[in-house]
C-alpha positions as CSV (number, residue, x, y, z in Angstrom):
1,X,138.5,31.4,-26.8
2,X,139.8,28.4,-28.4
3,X,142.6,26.3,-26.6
4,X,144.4,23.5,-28.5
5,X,146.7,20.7,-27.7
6,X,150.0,23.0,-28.3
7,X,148.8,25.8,-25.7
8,X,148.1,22.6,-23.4
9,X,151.9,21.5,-24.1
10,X,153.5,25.1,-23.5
11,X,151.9,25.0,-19.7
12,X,152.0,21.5,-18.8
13,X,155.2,20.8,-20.5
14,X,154.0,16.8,-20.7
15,X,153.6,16.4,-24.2
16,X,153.7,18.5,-27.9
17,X,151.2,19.4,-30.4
18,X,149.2,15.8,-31.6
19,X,151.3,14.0,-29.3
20,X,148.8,14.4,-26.6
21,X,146.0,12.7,-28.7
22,X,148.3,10.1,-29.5
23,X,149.9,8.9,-26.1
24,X,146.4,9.4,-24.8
25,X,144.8,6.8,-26.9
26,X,148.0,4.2,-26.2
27,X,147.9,4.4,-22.2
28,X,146.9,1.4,-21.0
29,X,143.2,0.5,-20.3
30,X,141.8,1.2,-17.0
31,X,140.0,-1.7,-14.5
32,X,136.5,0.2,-14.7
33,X,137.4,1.3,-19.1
34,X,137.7,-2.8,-19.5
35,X,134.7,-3.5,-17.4
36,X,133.0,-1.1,-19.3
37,X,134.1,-2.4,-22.4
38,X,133.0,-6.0,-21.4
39,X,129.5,-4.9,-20.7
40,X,128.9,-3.2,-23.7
41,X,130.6,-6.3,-25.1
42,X,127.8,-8.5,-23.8
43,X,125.1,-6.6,-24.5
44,X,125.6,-6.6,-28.3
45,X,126.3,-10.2,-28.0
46,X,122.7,-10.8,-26.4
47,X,121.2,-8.2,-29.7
48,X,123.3,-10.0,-32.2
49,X,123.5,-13.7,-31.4
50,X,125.0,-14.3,-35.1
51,X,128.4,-12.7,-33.3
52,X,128.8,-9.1,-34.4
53,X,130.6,-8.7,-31.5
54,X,132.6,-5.9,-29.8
55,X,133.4,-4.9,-33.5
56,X,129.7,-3.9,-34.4
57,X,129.0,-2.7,-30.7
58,X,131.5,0.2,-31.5
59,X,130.7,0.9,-35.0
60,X,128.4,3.5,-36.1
61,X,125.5,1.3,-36.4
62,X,126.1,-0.2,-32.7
63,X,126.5,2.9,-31.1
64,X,123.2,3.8,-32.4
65,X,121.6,0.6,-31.4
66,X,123.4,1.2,-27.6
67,X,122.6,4.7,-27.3
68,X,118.5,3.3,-28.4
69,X,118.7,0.7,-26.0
70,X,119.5,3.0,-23.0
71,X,116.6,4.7,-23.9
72,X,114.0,2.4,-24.5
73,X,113.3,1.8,-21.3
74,X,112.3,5.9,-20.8
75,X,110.7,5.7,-23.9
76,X,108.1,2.6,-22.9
77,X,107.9,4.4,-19.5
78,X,106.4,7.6,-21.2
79,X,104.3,6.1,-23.5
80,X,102.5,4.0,-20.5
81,X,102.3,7.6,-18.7
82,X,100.4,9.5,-21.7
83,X,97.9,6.7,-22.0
84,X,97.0,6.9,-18.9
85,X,92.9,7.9,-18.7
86,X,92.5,12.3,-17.9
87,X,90.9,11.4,-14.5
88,X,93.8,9.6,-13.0
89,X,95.7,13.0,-13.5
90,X,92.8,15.2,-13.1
91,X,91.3,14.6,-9.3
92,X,93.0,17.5,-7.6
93,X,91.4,18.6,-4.3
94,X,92.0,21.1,-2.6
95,X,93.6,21.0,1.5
96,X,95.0,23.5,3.7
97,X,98.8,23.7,3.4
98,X,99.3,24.0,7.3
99,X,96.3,23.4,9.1
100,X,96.7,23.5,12.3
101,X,98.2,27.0,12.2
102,X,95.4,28.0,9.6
103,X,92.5,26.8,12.2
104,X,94.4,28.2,14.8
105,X,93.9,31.9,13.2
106,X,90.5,31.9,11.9
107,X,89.4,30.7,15.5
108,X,92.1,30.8,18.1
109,X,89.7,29.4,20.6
110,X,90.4,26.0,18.4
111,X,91.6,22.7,20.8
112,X,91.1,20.1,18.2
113,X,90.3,19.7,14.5
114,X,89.1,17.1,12.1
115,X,89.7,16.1,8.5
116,X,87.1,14.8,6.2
117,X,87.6,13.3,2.6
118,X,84.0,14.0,0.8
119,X,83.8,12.2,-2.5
120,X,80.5,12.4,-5.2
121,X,81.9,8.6,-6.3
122,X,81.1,7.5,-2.6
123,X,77.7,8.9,-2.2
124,X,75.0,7.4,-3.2
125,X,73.6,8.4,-6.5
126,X,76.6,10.7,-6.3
127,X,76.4,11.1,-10.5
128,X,73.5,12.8,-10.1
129,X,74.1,14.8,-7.2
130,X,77.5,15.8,-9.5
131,X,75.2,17.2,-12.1
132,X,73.3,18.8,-10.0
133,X,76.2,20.8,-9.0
134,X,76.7,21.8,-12.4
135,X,73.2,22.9,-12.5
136,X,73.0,24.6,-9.7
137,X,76.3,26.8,-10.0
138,X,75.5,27.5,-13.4
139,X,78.1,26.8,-15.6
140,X,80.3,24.0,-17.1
141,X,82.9,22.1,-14.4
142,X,86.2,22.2,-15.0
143,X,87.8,18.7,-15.9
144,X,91.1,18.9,-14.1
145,X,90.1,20.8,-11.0
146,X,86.0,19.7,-10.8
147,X,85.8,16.3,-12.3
148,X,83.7,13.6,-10.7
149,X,86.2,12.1,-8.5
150,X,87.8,15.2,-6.6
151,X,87.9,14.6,-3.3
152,X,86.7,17.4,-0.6
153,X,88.8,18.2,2.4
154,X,86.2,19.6,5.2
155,X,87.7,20.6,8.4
156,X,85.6,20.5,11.4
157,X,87.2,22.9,14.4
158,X,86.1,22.2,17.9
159,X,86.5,23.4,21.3
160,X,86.4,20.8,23.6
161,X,83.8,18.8,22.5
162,X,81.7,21.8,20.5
163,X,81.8,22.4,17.0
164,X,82.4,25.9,16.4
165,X,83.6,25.9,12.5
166,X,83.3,24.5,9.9
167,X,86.0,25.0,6.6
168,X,86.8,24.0,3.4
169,X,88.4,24.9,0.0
170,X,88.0,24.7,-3.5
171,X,90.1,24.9,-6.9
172,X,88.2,27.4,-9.7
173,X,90.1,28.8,-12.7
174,X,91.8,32.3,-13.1
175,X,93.0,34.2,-15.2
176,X,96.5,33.7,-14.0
177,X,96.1,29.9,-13.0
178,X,94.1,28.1,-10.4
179,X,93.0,30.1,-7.4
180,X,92.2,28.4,-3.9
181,X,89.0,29.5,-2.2
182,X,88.4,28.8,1.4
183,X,85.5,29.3,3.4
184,X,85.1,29.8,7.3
185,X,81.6,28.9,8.1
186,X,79.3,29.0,11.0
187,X,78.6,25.4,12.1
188,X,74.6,26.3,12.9
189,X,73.5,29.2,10.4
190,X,75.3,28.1,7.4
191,X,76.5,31.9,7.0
192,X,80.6,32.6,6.4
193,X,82.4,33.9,8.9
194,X,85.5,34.5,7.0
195,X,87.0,33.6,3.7
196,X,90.5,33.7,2.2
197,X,92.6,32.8,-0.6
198,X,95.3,30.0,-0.4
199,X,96.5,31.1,-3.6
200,X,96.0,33.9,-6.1
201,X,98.0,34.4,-9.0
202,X,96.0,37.7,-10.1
203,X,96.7,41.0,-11.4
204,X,93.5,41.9,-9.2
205,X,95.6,39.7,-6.2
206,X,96.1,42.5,-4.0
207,X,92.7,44.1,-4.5
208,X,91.1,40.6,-4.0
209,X,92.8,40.0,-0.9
210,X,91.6,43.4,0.3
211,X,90.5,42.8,4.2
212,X,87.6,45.5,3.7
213,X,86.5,43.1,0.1
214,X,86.5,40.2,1.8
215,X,84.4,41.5,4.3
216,X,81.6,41.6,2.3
217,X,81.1,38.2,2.0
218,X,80.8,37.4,6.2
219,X,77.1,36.7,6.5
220,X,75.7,35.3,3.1
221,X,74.1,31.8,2.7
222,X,74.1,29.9,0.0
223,X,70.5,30.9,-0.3
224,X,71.8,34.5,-0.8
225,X,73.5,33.4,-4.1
226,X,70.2,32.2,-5.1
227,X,68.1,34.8,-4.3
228,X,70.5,36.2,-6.7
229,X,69.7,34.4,-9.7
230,X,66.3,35.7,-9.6
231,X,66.8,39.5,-8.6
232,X,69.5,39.1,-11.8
233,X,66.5,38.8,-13.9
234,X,63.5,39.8,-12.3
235,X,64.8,43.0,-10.5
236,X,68.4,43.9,-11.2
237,X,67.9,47.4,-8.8
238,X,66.7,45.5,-5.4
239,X,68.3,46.2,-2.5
240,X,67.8,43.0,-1.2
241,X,70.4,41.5,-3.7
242,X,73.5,40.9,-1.3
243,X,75.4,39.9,-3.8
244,X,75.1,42.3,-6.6
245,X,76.1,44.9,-4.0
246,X,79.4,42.9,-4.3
247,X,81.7,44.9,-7.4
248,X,84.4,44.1,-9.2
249,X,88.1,45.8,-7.8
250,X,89.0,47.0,-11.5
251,X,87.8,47.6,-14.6
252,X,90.4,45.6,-16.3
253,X,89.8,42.9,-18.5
254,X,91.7,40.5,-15.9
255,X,90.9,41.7,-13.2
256,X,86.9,41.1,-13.8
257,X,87.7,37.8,-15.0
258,X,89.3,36.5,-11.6
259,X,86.5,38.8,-9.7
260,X,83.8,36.8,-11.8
261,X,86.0,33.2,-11.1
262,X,86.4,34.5,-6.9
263,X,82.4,35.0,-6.7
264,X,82.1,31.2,-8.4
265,X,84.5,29.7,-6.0
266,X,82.6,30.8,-3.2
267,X,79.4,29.6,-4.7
268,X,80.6,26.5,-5.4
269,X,81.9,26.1,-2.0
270,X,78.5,26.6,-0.4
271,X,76.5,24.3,-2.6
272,X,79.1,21.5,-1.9
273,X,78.9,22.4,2.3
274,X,75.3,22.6,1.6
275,X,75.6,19.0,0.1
276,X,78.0,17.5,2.3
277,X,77.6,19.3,5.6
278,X,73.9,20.6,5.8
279,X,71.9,18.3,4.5
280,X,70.6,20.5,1.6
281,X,68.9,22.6,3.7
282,X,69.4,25.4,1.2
283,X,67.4,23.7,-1.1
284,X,64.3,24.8,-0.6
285,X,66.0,28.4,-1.9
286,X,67.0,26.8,-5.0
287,X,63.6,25.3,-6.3
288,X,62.0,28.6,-5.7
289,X,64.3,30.7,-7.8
290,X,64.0,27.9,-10.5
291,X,60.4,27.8,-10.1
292,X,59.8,32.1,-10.3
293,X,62.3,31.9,-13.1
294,X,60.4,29.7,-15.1
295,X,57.5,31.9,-14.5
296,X,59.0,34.8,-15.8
297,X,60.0,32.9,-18.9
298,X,56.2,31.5,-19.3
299,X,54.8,35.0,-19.1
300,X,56.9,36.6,-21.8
């Protein structure tokens, strides 16, 4: 609905038709419209020091050049922004959003809890100890959520004075954006106790979150996930092969895809407890399956 100066005139009774426009632009100028004025004064005077003056500053031209100058700043701001190197932007851990009600339900015994920032940039020939955790989880590392200088948040849980967990979380890919993967671990055995998902973003979400799923996952090592490298190609049909009794929740193209991308988060998360918490002892698991696999390859 259009409303013009004449309907504005019938309700107010104040002025008629283009009278409105043309008392409006005789009123007299405002404190703040001639300090305003002044400003805008000056600054053209600092741009055009031959003395364009207020005169250019509201001509077409100088409203251009004011409107470009209010915007320069933004413009040099986002320019410093985008150049900015990918890893500056791309080290995103991955940390508990409450802890201390998280610890306390994975083990309500919990008195006190520690956190511990684990970096491969601070350990000692940490750049090859990064590639060897592309190695040994098989596949290419994700730049923004698996670069070289993510940090690790590793919680240790005590009671008293006794350890008695271990956890920690990690960022892998989905179909539907990143997905959080946190493991509960046994501070002695290595084995999880418990895992969970932080976030999940999933078609598959409610079958992934499944208590009776995730149950199959309490007991396995890292050198379970190894063992299954080799019973993948050696013997697909062994029994022994903890982890291929582990199936999908769907058939669906999406839901297999955040399936395959859960089972990766919780490898990765042992190989990187085995590196930071345990010493490597699950190492030893790791050379052997390399070392049958090449034999299989050498026989063919």
């Amino acid at each position: 609905m259009m409303i013009g100066l004449a309907d504005v005139n019938r309700t107010t009774g104040y002025l008629q038709g283009r009278g409105l426009a043309n008392r409006w632009l005789a009123r007299p100028m405002s404190h703040r419209r001639k300090e305003r004025r002044r400003a805008v004064e000056a600054s053209f005077e600092v741009l055009h020091p031959s003395g364009a003056g207020l005169r250019g500053a509201f001509s077409p031209c100088g409203r251009r050049l004011a409107w470009l100058a209010r915007l320069f700043p933004w413009m040099l701001l986002s320019l410093i922004v985008a150049s900015w190197p990918t890893k500056a932007c791309g080290a995103i851990g991955c940390t508990l959003n409450n802890p201390a009600q998280d610890l306390k339900f994975l083990y309500p015994e919990v008195t006190s809890f520690k956190e511990e920032i684990r970096e491969f940039r601070l350990l000692p020939e940490g750049k090859k100890l990064y590639a060897g955790l592309k190695e040994r989880l098989g596949s290419d590392l994700d730049p923004v959520y698996e670069s070289y200088d993510t940090p690790y948040t590793i919680y240790s849980v005590f009671k008293g004075d006794q350890l008695i967990g271990i956890v920690h979380g990690v960022n892998v890919p989905g179909k539907g954006g990143v997905i959080q993967v946190f493991l509960s671990m046994d501070p002695t055995t290595g084995q999880i106790r418990d895992f969970f998902f932080q976030r999940l973003e999933s078609r598959a979400a409610r079958a992934l979150r499944d208590k009776d799923f995730r149950a199959r996952f309490k007991g396995l090592t890292l050198a379970d996930f190894y063992k299954h490298d080799y019973f993948s190609v050696a013997d697909p049909t062994n029994p022994a092969d903890r982890v291929a009794g582990i199936q999908a929740p769907g058939k669906e193209p999406d839901q297999i895809f955040d399936f395959k991308a859960t089972l990766r988060g919780v490898r990765k998360n042992l190989i990187l407890l085995d590196l930071f918490v345990y010493d490597r002892r699950f190492e030893p698991f790791y050379q052997r399956t390399r070392d049958l696999l090449a034999g299989k390859r050498s026989d063919r």
